[in-house]
C-alpha positions as CSV (number, residue, x, y, z in Angstrom):
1,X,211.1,324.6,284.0
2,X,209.1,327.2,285.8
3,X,206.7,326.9,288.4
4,X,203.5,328.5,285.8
5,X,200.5,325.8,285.8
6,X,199.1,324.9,282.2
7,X,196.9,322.2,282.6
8,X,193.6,322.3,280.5
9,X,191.1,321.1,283.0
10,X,188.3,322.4,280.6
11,X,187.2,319.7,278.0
12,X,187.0,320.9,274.5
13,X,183.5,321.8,273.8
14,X,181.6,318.7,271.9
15,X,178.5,317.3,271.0
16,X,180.1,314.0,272.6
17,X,179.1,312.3,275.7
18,X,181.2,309.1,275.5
19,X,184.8,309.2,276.2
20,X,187.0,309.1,272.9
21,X,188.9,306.4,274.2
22,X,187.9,303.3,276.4
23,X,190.0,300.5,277.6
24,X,188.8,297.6,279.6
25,X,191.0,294.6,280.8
26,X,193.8,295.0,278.1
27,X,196.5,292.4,278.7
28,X,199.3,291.6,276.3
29,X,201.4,288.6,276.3
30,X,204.4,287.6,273.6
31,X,205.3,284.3,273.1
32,X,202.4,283.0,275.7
33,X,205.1,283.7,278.5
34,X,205.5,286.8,281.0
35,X,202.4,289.0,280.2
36,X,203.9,293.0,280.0
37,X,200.5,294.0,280.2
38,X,197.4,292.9,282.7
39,X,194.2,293.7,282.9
40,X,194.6,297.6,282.2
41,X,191.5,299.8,282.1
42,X,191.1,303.2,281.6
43,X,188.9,305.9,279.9
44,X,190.0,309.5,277.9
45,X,187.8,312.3,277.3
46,X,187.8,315.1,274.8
47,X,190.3,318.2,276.0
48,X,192.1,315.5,278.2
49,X,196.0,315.6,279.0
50,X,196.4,311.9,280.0
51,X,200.0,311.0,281.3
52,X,201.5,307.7,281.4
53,X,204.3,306.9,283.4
54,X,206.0,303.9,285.2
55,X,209.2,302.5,285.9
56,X,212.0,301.1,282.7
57,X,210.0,298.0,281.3
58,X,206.3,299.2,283.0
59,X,204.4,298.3,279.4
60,X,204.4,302.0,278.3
61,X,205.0,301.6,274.7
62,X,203.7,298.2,274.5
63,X,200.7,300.5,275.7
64,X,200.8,302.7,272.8
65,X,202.1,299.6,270.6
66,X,198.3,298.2,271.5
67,X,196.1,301.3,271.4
68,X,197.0,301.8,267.9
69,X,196.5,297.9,266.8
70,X,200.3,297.2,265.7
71,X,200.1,294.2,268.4
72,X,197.9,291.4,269.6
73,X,195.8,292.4,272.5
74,X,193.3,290.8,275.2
75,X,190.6,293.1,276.3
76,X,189.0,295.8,275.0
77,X,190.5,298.6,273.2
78,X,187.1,301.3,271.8
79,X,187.6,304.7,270.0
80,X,184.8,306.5,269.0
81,X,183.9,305.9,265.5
82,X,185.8,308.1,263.0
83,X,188.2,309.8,265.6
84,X,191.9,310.3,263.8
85,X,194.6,309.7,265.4
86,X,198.5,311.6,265.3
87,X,201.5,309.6,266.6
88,X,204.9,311.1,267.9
89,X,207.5,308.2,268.4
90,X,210.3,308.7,271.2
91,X,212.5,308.6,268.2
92,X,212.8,308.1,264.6
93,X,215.1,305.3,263.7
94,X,218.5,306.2,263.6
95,X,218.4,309.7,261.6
96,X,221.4,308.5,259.8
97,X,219.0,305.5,258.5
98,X,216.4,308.0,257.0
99,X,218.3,309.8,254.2
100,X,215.4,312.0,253.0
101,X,214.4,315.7,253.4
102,X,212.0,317.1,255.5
103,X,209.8,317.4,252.5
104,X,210.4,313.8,251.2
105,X,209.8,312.6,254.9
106,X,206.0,314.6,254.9
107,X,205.4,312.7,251.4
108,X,205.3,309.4,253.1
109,X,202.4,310.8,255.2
110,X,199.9,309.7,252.3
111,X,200.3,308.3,248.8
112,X,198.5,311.3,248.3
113,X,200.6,313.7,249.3
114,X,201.6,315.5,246.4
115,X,203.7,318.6,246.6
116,X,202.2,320.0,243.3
117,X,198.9,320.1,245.3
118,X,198.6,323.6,246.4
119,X,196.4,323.1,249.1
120,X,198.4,320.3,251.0
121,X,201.5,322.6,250.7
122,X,199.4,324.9,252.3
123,X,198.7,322.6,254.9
124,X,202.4,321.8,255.4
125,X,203.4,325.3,255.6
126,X,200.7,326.0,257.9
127,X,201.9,322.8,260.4
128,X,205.1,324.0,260.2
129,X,204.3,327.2,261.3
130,X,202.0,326.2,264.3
131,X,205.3,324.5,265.8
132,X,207.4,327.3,264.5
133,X,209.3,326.2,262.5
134,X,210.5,328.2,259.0
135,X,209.0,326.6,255.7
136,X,213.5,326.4,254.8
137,X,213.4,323.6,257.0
138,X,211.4,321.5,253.9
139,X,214.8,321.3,251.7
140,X,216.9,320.1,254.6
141,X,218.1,316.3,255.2
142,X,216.4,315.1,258.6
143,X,220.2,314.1,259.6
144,X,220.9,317.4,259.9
145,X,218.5,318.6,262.2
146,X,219.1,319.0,265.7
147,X,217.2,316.8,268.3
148,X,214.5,319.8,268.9
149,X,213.9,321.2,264.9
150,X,213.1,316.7,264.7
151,X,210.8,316.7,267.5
152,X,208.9,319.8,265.6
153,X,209.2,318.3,262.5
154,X,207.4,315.2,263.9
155,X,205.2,316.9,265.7
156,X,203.9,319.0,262.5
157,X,203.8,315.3,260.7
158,X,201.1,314.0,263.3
159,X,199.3,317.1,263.3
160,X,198.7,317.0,259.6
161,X,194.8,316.4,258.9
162,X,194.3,317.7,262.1
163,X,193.7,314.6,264.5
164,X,191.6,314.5,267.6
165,X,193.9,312.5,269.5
166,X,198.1,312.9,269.7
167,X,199.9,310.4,271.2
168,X,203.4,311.2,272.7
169,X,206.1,308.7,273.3
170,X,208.3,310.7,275.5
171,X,208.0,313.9,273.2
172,X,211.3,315.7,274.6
173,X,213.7,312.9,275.2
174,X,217.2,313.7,274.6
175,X,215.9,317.7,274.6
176,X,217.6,320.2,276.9
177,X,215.1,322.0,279.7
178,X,214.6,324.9,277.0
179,X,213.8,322.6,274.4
180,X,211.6,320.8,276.4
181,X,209.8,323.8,278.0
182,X,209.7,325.3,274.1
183,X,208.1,321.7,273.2
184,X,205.1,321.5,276.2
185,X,204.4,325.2,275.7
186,X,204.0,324.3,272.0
187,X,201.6,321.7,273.1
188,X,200.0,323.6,275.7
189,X,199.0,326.2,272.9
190,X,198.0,323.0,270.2
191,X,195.5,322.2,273.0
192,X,194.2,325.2,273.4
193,X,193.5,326.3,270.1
194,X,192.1,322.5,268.8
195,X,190.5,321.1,271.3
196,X,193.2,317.8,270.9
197,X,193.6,315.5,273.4
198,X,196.4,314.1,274.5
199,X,198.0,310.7,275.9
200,X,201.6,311.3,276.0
201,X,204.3,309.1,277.8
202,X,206.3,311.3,280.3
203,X,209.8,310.3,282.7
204,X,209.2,313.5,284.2
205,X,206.7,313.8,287.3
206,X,207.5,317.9,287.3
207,X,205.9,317.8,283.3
208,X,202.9,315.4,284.5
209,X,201.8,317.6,287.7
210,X,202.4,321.2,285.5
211,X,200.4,319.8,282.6
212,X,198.2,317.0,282.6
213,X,194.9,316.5,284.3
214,X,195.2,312.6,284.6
215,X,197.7,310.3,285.1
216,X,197.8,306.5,284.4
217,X,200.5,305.1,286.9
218,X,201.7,301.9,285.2
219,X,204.1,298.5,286.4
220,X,202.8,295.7,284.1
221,X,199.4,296.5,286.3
222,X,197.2,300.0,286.7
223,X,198.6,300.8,290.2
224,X,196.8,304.4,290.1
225,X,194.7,306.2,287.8
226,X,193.3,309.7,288.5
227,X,194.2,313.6,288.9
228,X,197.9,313.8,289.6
229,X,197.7,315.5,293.0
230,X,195.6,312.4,294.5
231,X,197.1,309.7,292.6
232,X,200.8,310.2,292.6
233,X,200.9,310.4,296.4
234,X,204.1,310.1,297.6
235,X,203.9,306.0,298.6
236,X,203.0,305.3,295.1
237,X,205.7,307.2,293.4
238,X,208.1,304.9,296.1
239,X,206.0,301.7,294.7
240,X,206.7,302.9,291.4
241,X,210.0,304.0,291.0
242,X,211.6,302.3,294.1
243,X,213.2,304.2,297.1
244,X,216.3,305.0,295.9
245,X,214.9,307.0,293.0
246,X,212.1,309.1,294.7
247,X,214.2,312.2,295.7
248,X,215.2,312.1,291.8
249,X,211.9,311.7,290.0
250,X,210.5,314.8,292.7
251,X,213.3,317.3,292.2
């Protein structure tokens, strides 16, 4: 990746005074045994880039699991009232599971979602094209798209109805460095032109100091929350990631 610096620190313009997300003491537990999350709390604004990261096993998706109510919770989890919400999974099943077409895969977005409806083709086209990717792309089985054209194509999904809030589970794993500089370019520019916020799960450090303009350090426990140049100090990436693995997640 180069060295440019994208972050947003400018909030989107809005009427809004209270964060759009608020979290206070969230802990989950399964099976009333080893709890994978404890006492997490943590606030998002409009415009923010909010990166999450932590160590194999940390409670990242169990995070995301909660934030979206899939999963029972303790705490307090608090959107603002109305605030819609676009979800990018780290993957998709096994593509070879999911035998349907781009288009058949956008129709499950809604019971709605009718392609004889002008107007949501219109919107489809027009999500498409924000991540550039040709409007061809709708007749084609999602097992035959490469790793990058499915990250797009899930990326145009979430964006549908235009959401004020994306969350990212690792949005370029299994990408190569162009792919994944193509993909936080494409967010960069989503961010810019909509205002959206973002909460996306990241393995790199590089991705979190280039783009975002918070950072939730995460091991079952909040061990830092802030700006990434104060909070990912060098003795809390060690804490994080363990000795052995600090030259790695730096370079």
């Amino acid at each position: 990746m180069s060295n440019g610096n994208h972050k947003n620190h400018n909030h989107a313009e809005t009427e809004h005074t209270s964060p759009i997300l608020n979290v206070r003491d969230l802990s989950v537990c399964f099976d009333k045994k080893e709890e994978i999350l404890k006492n997490i709390s943590f606030s998002v604004n409009d415009g923010d880039f909010l990166a999450i990261v932590g160590p194999n096993g940390a409670g990242k998706t169990v995070l995301f699991r909660a934030l979206m109510d899939f999963i029972p919770y303790d705490g307090e989890i608090k959107w603002r009232a109305g605030v819609k919400i676009g979800y990018v999974p780290q993957k998709l099943m096994e593509k070879a599971e999911l035998p349907l077409t781009v288009k058949e895969f956008f129709t499950l977005k809604s019971k709605n979602l009718f392609f004889e409806d002008k107007q949501i083709v219109n919107s489809i086209v027009h999500e498409l094209k924000s991540v550039n990717l040709d409007t061809n792309i709708l007749d084609r089985q999602l097992v035959n798209l490469s790793r990058g054209q499915l990250q797009r194509v899930l990326i145009s999904w979430a964006i549908l109805g235009h959401p004020q809030i994306l969350l990212f589970d690792e949005p370029t794993a299994g990408i190569d460095i162009a792919g994944e500089e193509s993909v936080y370019n494409m967010l960069h520019k989503l961010q810019d032109e909509r205002g959206i916020t973002i909460i996306m799960i990241s393995h790199d450090l590089n991705v979190v100091y280039r783009y975002a303009n918070n950072v939730l350090c995460l091991n079952k426990e909040r061990l830092c929350y802030g700006a990434p140049e104060q909070a990912l100090t060098s003795e809390q990436i060690k804490q994080l990631y363990g000795e052995s693995a600090f030259y790695h997640h730096l370079h």
